[in-house]
C-alpha positions in Angstrom: 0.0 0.0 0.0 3.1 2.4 0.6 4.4 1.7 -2.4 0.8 2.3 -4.2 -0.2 5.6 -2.6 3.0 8.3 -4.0 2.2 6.8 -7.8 -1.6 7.4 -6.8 -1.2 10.8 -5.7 0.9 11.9 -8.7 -1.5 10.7 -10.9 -3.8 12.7 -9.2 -1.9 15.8 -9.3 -0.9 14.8 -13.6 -5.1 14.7 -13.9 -5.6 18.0 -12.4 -2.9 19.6 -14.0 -4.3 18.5 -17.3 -7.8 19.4 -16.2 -6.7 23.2 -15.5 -5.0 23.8 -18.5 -8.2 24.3 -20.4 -10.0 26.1 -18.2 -11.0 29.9 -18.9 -12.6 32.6 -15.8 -15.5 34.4 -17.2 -15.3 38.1 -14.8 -18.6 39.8 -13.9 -19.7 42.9 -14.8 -22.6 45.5 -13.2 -24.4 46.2 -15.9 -25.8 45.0 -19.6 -23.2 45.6 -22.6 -25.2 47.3 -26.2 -23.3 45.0 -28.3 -22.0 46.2 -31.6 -19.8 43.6 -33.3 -16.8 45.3 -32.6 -16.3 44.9 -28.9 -16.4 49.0 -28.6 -18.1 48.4 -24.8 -14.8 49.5 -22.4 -16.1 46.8 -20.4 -14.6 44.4 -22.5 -11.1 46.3 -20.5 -12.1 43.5 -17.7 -11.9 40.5 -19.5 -9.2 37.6 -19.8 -8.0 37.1 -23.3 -7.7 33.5 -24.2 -4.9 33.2 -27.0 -3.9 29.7 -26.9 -5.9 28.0 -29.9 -4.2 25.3 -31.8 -4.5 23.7 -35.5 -3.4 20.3 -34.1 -3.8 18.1 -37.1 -1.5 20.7 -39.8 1.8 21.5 -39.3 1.0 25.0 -40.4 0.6 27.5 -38.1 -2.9 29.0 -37.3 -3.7 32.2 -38.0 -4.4 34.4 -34.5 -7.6 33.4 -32.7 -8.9 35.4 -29.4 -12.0 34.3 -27.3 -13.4 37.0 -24.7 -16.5 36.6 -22.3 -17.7 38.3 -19.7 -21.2 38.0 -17.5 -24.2 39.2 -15.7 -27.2 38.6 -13.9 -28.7 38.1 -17.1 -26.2 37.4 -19.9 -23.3 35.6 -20.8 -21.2 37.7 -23.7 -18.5 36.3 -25.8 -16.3 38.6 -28.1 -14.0 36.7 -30.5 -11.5 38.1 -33.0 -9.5 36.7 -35.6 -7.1 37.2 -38.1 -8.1 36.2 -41.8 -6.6 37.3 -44.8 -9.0 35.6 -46.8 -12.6 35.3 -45.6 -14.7 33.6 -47.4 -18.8 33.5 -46.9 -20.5 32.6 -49.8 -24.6 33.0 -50.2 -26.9 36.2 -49.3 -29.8 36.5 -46.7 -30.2 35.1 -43.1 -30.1 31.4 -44.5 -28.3 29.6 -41.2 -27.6 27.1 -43.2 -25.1 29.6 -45.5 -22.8 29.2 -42.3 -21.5 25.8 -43.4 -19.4 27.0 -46.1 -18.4 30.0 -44.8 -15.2 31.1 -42.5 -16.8 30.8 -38.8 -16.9 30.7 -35.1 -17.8 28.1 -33.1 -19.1 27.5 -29.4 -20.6 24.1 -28.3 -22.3 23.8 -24.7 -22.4 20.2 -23.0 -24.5 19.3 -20.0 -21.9 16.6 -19.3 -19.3 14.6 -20.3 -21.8 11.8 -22.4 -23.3 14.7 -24.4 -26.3 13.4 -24.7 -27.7 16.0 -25.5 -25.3 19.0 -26.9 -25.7 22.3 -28.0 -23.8 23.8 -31.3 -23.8 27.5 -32.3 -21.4 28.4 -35.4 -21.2 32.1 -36.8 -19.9 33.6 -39.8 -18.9 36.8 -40.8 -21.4 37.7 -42.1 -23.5 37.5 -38.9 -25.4 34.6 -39.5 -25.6 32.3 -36.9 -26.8 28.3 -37.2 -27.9 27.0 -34.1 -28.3 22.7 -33.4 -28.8 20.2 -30.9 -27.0 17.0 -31.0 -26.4 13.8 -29.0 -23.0 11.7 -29.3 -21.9 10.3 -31.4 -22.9 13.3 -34.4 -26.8 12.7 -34.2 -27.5 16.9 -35.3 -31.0 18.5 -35.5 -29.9 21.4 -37.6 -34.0 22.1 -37.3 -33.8 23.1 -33.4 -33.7 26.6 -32.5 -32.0 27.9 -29.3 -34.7 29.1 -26.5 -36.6 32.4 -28.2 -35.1 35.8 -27.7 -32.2 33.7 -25.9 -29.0 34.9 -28.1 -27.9 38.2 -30.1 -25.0 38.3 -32.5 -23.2 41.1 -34.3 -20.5 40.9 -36.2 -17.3 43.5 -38.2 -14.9 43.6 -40.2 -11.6 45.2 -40.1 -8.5 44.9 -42.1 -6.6 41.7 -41.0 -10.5 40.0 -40.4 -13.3 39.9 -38.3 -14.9 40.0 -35.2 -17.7 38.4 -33.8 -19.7 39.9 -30.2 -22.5 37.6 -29.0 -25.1 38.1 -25.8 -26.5 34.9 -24.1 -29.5 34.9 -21.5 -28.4 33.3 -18.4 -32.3 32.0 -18.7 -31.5 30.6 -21.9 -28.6 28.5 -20.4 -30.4 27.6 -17.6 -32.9 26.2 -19.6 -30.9 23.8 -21.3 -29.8 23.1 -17.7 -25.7 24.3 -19.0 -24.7 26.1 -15.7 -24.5 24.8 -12.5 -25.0 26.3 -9.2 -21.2 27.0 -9.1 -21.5 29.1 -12.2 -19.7 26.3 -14.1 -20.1 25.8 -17.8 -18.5 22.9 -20.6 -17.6 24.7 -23.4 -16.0 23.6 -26.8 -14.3 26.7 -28.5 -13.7 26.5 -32.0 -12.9 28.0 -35.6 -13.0 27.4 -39.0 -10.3 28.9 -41.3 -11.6 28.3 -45.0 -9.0 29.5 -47.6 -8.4 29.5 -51.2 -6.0 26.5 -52.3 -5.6 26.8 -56.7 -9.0 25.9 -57.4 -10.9 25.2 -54.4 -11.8 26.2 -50.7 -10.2 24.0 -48.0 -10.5 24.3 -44.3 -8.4 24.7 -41.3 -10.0 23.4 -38.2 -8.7 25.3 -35.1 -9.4 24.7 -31.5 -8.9 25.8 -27.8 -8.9 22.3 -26.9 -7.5 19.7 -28.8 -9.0 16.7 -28.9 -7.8 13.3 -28.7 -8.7 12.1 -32.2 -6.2 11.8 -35.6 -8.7 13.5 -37.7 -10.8 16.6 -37.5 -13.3 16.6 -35.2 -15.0 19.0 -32.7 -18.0 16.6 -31.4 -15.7 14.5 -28.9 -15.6 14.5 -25.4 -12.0 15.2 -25.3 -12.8 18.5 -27.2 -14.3 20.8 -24.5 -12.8 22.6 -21.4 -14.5 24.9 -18.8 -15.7 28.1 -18.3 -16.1 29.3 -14.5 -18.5 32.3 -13.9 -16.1 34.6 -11.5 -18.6 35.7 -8.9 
């Protein structure tokens, strides 16, 4: 038993090391942020930039990625900007399913670790937003609808890319029963870089956490970290 309990304990402490490293503290704020798409709020001052996104499965290196959120009584907001020097987002209109081409944004929400169910919000540039349920292993209903009046999105453009500013009701995620008591959520943060390559579009697939899979693919366990509402 002596012999057992130091290799015991390290692989304790190895587990949550590994569990803290994706792990991202969400500060609150006072008052309700007018969003604009560009992040203009100087609220957005208080707010933890989260830099470390990776491209694990090219050997190229991804092109900048930065995830802000901040929170209220009544709203979680996310701000993410990104460098692209060639956005792509084909199609006109509001259609949510013009998204799937385009260059976008991604944040997936998780009850638990079996994610059964899941919920999937990806956004383009151009502001358009598709929003799904799932259950593992990639079972989508890209007919559901998050909760009604339950998220806003806005989105710019600037010269080295694009930004993208979102508001989510704290009703709205506790409907879907995705925070805790503790303010804890499970959160998959994630991009798609889609680029010109001679004749066709290809896609980079970059991600805060990366997953333990050898091919592409955000809808894994392994794929999500947390975010901690900072009371």
């Amino acid at each position: 038993m002596k012999t057992l309990l130091p290799l015991l304990f390290l692989t304790t402490w190895l587990y949550a090391q590994d569990e803290g490293a994706y792990k991202y503290d969400v500060q609150r704020i006072g008052r309700e942020i007018e969003i604009d798409g560009k992040g203009s709020d100087p609220l957005w001052e208080k707010a933890l930039i989260l830099t470390n996104f990776h491209l694990p499965w090219n050997e190229e290196i991804a092109q900048p990625t930065t995830f802000q959120a901040l929170w209220s009584d009544y709203s979680l907001y996310f701000f993410y900007r990104v460098i692209d020097h060639d956005i792509i987002a084909p199609g006109s209109g509001l259609d949510e399913r013009g998204v799937l081409p385009s260059d976008r944004i991604e944040i997936f929400f998780r009850q638990d670790s079996t994610m059964n169910p899941y919920y999937c919000l990806e956004m383009d540039p151009k502001g358009r937003v598709l929003d799904y349920d799932a259950r593992y292993y990639r079972e989508f209903d890209i007919e559901w609808d998050w909760p009604e009046n339950g998220i806003e999105v806005r989105t710019a453009g600037f010269e080295s890319g694009y930004t993208v500013e979102g508001k989510i009701s704290m009703a709205s995620l506790r409907e879907l029963s995705l925070v805790d008591d503790d303010g804890i959520l499970e959160v998959g943060l994630f991009r798609g870089d889609f680029y010109h390559q001679e004749d066709r579009t290809v896609v980079r697939w970059i991600t805060w956490v990366p997953p333990d899979v050898s091919k592409p693919d955000f809808h894994v366990p392994s794929a999500f970290g947390i975010i901690e509402l900072v009371k």
